[in-house]
C-alpha angles and dihedrals in degrees: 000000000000086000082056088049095049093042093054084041093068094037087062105034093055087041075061095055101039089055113134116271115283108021096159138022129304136229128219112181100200103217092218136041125282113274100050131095093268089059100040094054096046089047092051092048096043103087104026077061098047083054094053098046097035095233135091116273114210127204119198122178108226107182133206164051081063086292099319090109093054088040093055095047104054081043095062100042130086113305091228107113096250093096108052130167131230110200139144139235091295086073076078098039106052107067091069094040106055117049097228104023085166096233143061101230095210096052114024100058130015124229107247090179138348080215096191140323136216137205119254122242138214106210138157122202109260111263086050114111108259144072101185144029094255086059095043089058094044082059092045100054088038095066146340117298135167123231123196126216126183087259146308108311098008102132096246084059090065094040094055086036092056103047101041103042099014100045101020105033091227126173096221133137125239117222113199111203119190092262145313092301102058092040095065101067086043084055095046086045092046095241082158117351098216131071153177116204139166103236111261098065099059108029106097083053098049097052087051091054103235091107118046118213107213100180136333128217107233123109094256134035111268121248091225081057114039098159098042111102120221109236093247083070095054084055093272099133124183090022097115103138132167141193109226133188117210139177127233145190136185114269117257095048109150109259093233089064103043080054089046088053101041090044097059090041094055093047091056104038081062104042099109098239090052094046100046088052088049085050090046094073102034099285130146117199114239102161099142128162121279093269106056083036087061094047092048094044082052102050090044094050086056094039091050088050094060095046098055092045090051102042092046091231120183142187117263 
C-alpha cells in the first residue's frame, strides 16, 4: 500500500511540475516610482501581458537605491519566470557607479526585452533665464546653480554629468531625486530649476509651457519636439544617450520560458495601439528577440562604464 502511495505521490507531483508556463500570476517589481518612464512602460505592457500568458500579471513599484533593491531582489528569487524586474538603463549603469550595486548585470539576471527607449532631455523650469542651451551654460559658469536628475546612475544623470561638468567645466550640484516622478514637481517648483530628463516625464510640462525643453540627446531631433535642437547639432558630439526600459528575469531562468516571455513582449510593443501611445510620450519602440537583447545589454554595460569613468561620476 505505501509502495501504491509513493508511487501516486510522484505521479502527481511530476503532473504539478510539468504543468504548462505560466500556471499562476506573475509578479513585475518596477525599480522607480510610479509616473516615470519605467512605470509607464510596465503599466502599458501589463495587461496586454496578462491576456497573452493567461495569467495576471502584477506590478508592484519597489523603490530605492536608484533600482539596486528591485534588482536584487528579482535576482535573488526562483529562477522560474513568475518574478521579473522593469528597470531602465540604470540597471547598466549602476554596477560601475555604486561601489557595491549588489549584482553583476550580465550574470545575475538575463535581459527578457529592452521594451523602448526615449531621448533625454536638458530642461529649466520656465521662468528660469534662459532660452537656450548657450545661455544655460553663460548662467552656470556665472554662478552656482543645482540640476536634478531621476536619480544617481539613471542615464539623464550622466548626461547631465557629462555636459555640465565634463564639457563645460561647471561648478554645479547634482540633486538625485528617487526617479522621473518625484523630479517633476521639484522642476515646476524650481527645486531646482534645471533638469535632465528622459522624455516621458516631462512632456506634458514642457508642451504647456510650464517646463522649457533646451536640447535632447538623440540622434535626431524628436517629433514631439520639432524646434528643439540635439545636442549634436549645438556642437555636443558623441553625446547620443537614451533612456532605455528593459525586462529582466533571474538567471537561470529555463530558455522555454524567457522565449515564452519575449515572445509575448515583442508582440505587444509592436502591436499599433501600444506603440502610438508609446510615441505619444517620446518612445521608440526596441523589443528584439533574445539574441540581438543579449548583445545590446552587453555593449551598454561597457559604454556606461566608460562614461562614468570618464565623467568622474559619483553617488550622492
Amino acid at each position: 500500500m505505501n509502495k501504491i502511495l509513493g508511487v501516486l505521490f510522484l505521479f502527481f507531483s511530476a503532473a504539478a511540475f510539468a504543468q504548462p508556463y505560466p500556471s499562476k500570476p506573475i509578479r513585475v517589481l518596477v525599480a522607480f516610482p510610479p509616473g516615470g518612464p519605467v512605470d509607464i512602460v510596465a503599466r502599458l505592457v501589463q495587461p496586454k501581458l496578462g491576456d497573452a500568458l493567461g495569467q495576471p500579471v502584477v506590478v508592484e513599484n519597489k523603490v530605492g537605491a536608484s533600482g539596486n533593491i528591485a534588482t536584487v531582489e528579482v535576482a535573488r528569487s526562483a529562477p522560474d519566470g513568475y518574478t521579473l524586474l522593469t528597470h531602465s538603463s540604470a540597471y547598466a549603469v549602476n554596477p560601475a557607479l555604486f561601489r557595491n550595486a549588489g549584482y553583476d548585470p550580465l550574470k545575475d539576471l538575463v535581459p527578457v526585452a529592452i521594451v523602448a527607449s526615449q531621448a533625454n532631455i536638458i530642461l529649466v523650469t520656465a521662468s528660469f533665464p534662459a532660452a537656450t542651451l548657450d545661455e544655460l551654460r553663460k548662467q552656470m559658469l556665472s554662478g552656482k546653480l543645482a540640476f536634478g536628475s531621476p536619480g544617481s546612475g539613471t542615464t539623464p544623470h550622466l548626461t547631465a554629468q557629462n555636459l555640465f561638468h565634463v564639457r563645460w567645466k561647471a561648478d554645479v550640484t547634482h540633486v538625485p531625486f528617487k526617479g522621473a516622478g518625484p523630479l517633476v514637481p521639484g522642476l515646476l517648483a524650481g527645486e531646482p530649476p534645471i533638469g535632465c530628463m528622459a522624455g516621458s516625464g516631462p512632456m506634458a510640462n514642457i508642451k504647456s509651457g510650464r517646463l522649457r525643453a533646451l536640447a535632447v540627446s538623440s540622434a535626431r531631433r524628436l517629433s514631439q519636439l520639432p524646434d528643439v535642437p540635439t545636442l549634436g547639432e549645438l556642437g555636443y558630439a558623441g553625446m547620443e544617450d537614451y533612456t532605455w526600459v528593459g525586462i529582466f528575469a533571474p538567471a537561470g531562468t529555463p530558455a522555454d520560458v524567457l522565449q515564452k516571455l519575449n515572445g509575448a513582449i515583442v508582440r505587444i510593443a509592436n502591436e499599433s495601439e501600444i506603440k502610438q501611445r508609446l510615441e505619444a510620450v517620446a518612445f521608440d519602440v526596441t523589443a528584439a528577440p533574445l539574441g540581438e537583447t543579449a548583445a545590446y545589454l552587453k555593449s551598454e554595460v561597457a559604454k556606461w562604464a566608460q562614461v562614468v569613468k570618464d565623467t568622474g561620476a559619483k553617488v550622492d
